[in-house]
C-alpha positions in Angstrom: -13.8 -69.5 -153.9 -16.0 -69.0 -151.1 -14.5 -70.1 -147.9 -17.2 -71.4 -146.0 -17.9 -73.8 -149.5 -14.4 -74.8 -149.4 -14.2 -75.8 -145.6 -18.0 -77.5 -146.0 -17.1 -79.4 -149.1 -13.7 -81.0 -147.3 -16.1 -82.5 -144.6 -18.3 -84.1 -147.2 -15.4 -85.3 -148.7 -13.7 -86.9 -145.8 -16.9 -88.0 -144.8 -17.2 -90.3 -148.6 -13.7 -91.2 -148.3 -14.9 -92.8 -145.0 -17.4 -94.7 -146.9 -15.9 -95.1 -150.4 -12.2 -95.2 -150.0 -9.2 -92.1 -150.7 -9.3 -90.0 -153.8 -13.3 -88.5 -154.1 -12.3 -85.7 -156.1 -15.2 -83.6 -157.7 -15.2 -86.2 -160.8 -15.4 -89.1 -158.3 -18.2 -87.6 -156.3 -20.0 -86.0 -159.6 -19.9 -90.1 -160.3 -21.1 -91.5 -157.6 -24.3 -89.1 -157.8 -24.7 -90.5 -161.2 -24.9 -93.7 -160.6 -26.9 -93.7 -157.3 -29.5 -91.0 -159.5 -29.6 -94.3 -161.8 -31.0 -96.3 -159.2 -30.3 -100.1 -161.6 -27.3 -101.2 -158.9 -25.6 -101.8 -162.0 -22.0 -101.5 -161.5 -20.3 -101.5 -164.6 -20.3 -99.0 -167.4 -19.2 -98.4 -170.9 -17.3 -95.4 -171.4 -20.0 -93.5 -173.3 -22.5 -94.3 -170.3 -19.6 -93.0 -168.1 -20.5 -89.6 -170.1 -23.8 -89.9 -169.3 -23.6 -90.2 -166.0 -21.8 -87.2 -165.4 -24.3 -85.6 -167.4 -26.9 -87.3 -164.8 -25.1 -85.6 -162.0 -24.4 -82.4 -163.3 -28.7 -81.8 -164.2 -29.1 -83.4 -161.2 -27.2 -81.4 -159.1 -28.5 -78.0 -161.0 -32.0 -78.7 -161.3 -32.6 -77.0 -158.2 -31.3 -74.0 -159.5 -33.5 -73.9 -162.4 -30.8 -74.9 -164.8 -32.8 -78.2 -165.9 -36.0 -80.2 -165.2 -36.3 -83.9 -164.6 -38.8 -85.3 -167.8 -38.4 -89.2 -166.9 -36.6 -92.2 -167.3 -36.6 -94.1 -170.5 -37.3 -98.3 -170.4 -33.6 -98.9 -168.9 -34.7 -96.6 -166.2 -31.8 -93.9 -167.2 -33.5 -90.4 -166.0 -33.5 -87.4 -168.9 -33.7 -83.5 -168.3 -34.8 -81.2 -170.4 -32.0 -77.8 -170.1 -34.4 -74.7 -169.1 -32.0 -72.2 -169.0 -28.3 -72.1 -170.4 -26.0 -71.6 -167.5 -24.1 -68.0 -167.6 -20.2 -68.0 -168.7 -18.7 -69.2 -166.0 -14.4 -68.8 -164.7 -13.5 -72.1 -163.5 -13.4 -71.1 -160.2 -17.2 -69.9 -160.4 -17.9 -74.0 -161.9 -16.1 -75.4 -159.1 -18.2 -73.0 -156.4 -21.2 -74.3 -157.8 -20.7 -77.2 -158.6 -19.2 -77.9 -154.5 -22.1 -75.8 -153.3 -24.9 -77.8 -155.0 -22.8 -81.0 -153.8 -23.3 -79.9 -150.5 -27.1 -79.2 -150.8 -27.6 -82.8 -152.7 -25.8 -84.8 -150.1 -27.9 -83.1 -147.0 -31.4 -82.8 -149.1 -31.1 -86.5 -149.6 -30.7 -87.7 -145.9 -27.2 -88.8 -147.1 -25.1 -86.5 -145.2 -25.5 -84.4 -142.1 -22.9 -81.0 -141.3 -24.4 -81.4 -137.7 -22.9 -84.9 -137.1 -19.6 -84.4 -139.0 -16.4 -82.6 -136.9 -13.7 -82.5 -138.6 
C-alpha cells in the first residue's frame, strides 16, 4: 500500500475518533458515510439496511471514479446508483488503497475534513 495513503488515512482517522469515539476502522468509517449519504437522522437500523448502507458508501465513495452514477432517492429518501462499469479484480490490498484513497477525497471534497489543519 501506498505510503503517503496510509499516513493520510491515520490522520483522518484520529481525526473521527476525536469526533466519534476509538475504533473507526474502514467498516466504521464506510458506515458513517452511509448514513450521513442518507441524510433521514435516523439512527437505528435493521441489519439488512446495515447492508445497504455499506452499499451507499461504497457507490458513493467510487462514483467519482466512474464506477457508479447517482439515479435518485426513492420515497424514504434512500439514494440508488446505477453500477457503470464493473470494478477490475482487485488483491485485497488494492481494495483497501482505494477504498482509503477515495475516503480521503470524500472527507475533504465535503468540507468535512481538512489535511491542512490536522498535525499529527
Amino acid at each position: 500500500m501506498d505510503y503517503e495513503i496510509e499516513i493520510r488515512y491515520q490522520k483522518l482517522k484520529s481525526h473521527l475518533e476525536s469526533n466519534f469515539g476509538e475504533g473507526m476502522d474502514v467498516q466504521a468509517i464506510l458506515f458513517l458515510i452511509g448514513v450521513n449519504e442518507l441524510e433521514t437522522g435516523q439512527s437505528e437500523f435493521t441489519k439488512s439496511q446495515k447492508t445497504d448502507l455499506f452499499h451507499i458508501a461504497i457507490c458513493t465513495l467510487l462514483e467519482p471514479y466512474g464506477y457508479y452514477e447517482f439515479e435518485g432517492r426513492d420515497k424514504e429518501n434512500w439514494p440508488h446508483f446505477k453500477l457503470n462499469k464493473e470494478l477490475p479484480p482487485l488483491s485485497h490490498q488494492e481494495q483497501q488503497y482505494l477504498l482509503k484513497e477515495s475516503m480521503l477525497e470524500y472527507f475533504t471534497r465535503n468540507g468535512y475534513y481538512s489535511e491542512d489543519e490536522i498535525t499529527t
